[in-house]
C-alpha positions as a LaTeX table, in Angstrom:
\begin{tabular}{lrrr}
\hline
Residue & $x$ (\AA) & $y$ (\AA) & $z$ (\AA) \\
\hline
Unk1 & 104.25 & 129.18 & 77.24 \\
Unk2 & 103.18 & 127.79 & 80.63 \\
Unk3 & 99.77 & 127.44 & 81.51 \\
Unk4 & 98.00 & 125.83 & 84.52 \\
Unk5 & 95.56 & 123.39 & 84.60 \\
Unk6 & 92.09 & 125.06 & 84.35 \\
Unk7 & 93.60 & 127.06 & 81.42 \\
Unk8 & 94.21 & 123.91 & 79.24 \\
Unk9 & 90.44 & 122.89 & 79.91 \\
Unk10 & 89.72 & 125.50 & 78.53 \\
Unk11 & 91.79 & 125.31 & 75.59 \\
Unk12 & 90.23 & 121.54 & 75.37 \\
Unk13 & 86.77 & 123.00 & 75.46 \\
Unk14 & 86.96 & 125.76 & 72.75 \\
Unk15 & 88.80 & 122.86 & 70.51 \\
Unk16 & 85.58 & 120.56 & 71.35 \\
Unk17 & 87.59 & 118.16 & 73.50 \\
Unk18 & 85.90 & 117.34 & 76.52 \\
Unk19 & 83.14 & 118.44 & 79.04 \\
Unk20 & 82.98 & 118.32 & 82.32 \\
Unk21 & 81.49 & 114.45 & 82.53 \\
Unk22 & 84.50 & 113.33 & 80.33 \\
Unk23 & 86.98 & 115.29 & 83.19 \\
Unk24 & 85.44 & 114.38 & 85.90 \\
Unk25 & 85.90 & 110.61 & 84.34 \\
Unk26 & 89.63 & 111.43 & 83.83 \\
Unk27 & 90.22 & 112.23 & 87.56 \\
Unk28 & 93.09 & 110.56 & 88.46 \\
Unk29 & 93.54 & 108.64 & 85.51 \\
Unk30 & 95.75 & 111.00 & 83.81 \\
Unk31 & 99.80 & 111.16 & 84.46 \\
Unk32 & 101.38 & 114.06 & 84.34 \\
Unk33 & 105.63 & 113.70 & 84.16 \\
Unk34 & 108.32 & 116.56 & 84.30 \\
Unk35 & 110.33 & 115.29 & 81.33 \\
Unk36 & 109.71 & 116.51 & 77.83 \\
Unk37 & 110.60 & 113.03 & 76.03 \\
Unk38 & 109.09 & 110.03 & 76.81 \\
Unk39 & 106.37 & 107.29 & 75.23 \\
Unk40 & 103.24 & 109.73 & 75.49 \\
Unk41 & 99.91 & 107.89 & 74.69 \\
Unk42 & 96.56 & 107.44 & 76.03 \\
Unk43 & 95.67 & 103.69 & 76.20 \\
Unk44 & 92.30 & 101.73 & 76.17 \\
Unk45 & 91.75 & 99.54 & 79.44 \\
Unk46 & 89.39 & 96.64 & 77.61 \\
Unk47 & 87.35 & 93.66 & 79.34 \\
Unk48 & 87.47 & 90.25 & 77.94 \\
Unk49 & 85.17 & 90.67 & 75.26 \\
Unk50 & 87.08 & 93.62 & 74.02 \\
Unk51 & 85.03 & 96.22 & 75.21 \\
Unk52 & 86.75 & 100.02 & 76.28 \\
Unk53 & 85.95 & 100.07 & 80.06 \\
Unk54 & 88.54 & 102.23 & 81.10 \\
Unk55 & 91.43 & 104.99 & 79.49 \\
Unk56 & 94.65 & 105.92 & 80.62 \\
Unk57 & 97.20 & 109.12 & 79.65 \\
Unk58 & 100.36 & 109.27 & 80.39 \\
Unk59 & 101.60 & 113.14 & 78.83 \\
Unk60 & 104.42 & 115.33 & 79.55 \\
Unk61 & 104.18 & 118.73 & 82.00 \\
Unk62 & 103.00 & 122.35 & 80.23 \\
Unk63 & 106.87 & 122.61 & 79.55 \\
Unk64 & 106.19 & 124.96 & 76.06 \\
Unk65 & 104.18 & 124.93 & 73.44 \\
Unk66 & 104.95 & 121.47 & 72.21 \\
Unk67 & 104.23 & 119.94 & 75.26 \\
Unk68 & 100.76 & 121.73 & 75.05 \\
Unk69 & 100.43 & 120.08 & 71.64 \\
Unk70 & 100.89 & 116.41 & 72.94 \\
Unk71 & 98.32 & 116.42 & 75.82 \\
Unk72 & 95.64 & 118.03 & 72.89 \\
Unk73 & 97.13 & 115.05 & 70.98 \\
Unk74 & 96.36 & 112.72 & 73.71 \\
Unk75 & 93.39 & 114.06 & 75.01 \\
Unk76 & 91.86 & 114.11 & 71.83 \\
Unk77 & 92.25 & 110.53 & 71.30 \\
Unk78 & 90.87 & 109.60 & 75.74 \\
Unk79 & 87.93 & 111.82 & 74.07 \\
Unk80 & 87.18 & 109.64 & 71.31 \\
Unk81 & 87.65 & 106.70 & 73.46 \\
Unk82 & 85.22 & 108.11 & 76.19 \\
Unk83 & 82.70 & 108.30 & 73.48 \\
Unk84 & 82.97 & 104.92 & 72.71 \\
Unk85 & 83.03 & 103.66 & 76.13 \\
Unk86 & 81.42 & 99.84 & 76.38 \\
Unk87 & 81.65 & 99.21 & 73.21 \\
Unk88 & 83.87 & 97.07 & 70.87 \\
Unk89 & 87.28 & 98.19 & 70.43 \\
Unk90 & 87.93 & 98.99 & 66.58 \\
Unk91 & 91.44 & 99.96 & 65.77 \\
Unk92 & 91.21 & 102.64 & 63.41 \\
Unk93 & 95.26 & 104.21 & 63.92 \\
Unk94 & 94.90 & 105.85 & 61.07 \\
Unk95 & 91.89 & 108.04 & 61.59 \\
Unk96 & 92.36 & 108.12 & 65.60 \\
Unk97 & 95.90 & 110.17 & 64.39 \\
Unk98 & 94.76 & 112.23 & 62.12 \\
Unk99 & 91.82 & 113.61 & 64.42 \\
Unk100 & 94.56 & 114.10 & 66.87 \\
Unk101 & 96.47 & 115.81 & 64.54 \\
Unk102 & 93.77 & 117.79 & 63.41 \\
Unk103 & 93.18 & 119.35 & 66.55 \\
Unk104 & 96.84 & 119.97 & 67.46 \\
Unk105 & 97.10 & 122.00 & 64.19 \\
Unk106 & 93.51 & 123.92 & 65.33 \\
Unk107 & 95.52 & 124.89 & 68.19 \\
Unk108 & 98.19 & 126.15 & 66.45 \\
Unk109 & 95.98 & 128.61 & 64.40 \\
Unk110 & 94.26 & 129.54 & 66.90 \\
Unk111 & 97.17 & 130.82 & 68.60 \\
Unk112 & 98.91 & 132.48 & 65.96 \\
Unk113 & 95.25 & 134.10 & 65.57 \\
Unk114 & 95.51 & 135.73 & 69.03 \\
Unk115 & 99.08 & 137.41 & 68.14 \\
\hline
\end{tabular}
C-alpha cells in the first residue's frame, strides 16, 4: 500500500490527528527517509525551563502498510506535543505509547473495514 502525501492527511484527520494549524506547524520539521528500519521517533525541542517549544519526526517513507503505521505512531505523539506546546514537559512514556498505539490499531480496523 503506497499512498502520497495528501492521502495520509487525510488518514490523520479521520483518526483525529491533526488540522491544518498543527501541519502547517510541521512544515519542514518532519523527515522523511527511504529505509524501512531505523530509530523512528518524534522528539520535543525544550527551552531552559523545560518548556516544549519546538517537535521534530524523523519516520520512514509510505513503503507498506507498516510504514503507514509508524508515521500514525509518530504523528500521534508531535500531536499531543503540539497541544502542549509552552508548557512544562511531563514525561508520561507510558500513556504517550499507548495513545500512539491506540491509533495505529484504529487504523488497522478501519482498513480491514473498507475490504
Amino acid at each position: 500500500m503506497i499512498i502520497d502525501e495528501q492521502e495520509f492527511l487525510s488518514i490523520l484527520v479521520s483518526l483525529e490527528i491533526g488540522n491544518q494549524e498543527f501541519f502547517q506547524f510541521l512544515n519542514g520539521k518532519v523527515k522523511k527517509y527511504p529505509v524501512k528500519e531505523f530509530g523512528w521517533g518524534c522528539f520535543s525541542i525544550l527551552d531552559k525551563e523545560n518548556h516544549i517549544v519546538d517537535i521534530r519526526i524523523l519516520v520512514p517513507d509510505f513503503f507498506d502498510e507498516l510504514c503507514i503505521r509508524i508515521n500514525i505512531h509518530e504523528y500521534n505523539h508531535a500531536y499531543e506535543l503540539y497541544n502542549e506546546l509552552g508548557e512544562v514537559y511531563i514525561e508520561n512514556r507510558v500513556v504517550r505509547e499507548n495513545n500512539a498505539k491506540e491509533k495505529e490499531l484504529e487504523f488497522s480496523r478501519l482498513r480491514l473495514k473498507k475490504f
